[in-house]
N, C-alpha and C positions, 0 to 999 in steps of 0.2 A: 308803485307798480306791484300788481302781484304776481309773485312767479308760481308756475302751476305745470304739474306733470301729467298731460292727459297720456289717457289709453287709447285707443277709437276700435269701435264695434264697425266688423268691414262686411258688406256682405260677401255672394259670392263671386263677384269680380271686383271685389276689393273697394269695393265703392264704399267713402267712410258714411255711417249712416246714427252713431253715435258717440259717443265720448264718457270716459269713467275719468274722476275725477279725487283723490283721495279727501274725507269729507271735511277736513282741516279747510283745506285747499280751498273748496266750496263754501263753507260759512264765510271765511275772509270775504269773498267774489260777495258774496251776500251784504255782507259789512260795509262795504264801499260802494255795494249799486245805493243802499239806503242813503249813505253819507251826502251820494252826490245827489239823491233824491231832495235832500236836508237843502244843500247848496241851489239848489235848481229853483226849491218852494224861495228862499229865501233870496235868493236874485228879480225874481216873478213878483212877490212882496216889494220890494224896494223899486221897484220899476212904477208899480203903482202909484196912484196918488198919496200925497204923504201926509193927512189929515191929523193936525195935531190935538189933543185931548187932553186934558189935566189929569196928572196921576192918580188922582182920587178918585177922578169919574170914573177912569178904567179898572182900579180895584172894585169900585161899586158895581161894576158892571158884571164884573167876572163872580165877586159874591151874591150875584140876585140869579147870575146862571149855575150856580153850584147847587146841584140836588144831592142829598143825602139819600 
């Protein structure tokens, strides 16, 4: 879990309408939306069908899409 010290921007009946964030604080936030993006593709991926291939096909495949 990250812990995070907001500030919040109020206007003038105090109504919060933003948030500061010290930028530490925010790259982690950042760090972990990705991570769990990582988690997400990869959940999505294995749900899928699971088509197996020979390891050689699949290096061949990844060297014929490799442009220089």
């Amino acid at each position: 879990m990250v812990t995070v010290h907001p500030e919040y921007v109020v206007d003038e009946q105090q109504h919060r309408k933003a948030v500061l964030l010290p930028v530490a604080e925010w790259e982690r936030i950042v760090d972990e939306l990705e991570t769990l993006d990582d988690i997400r593709a990869f959940d999505a991926a294995k749900s899928g069908p699971q088509d197996k291939i020979l390891f050689e096909h699949a290096v061949r495949e990844i060297q014929e899409g490799y442009v220089k």
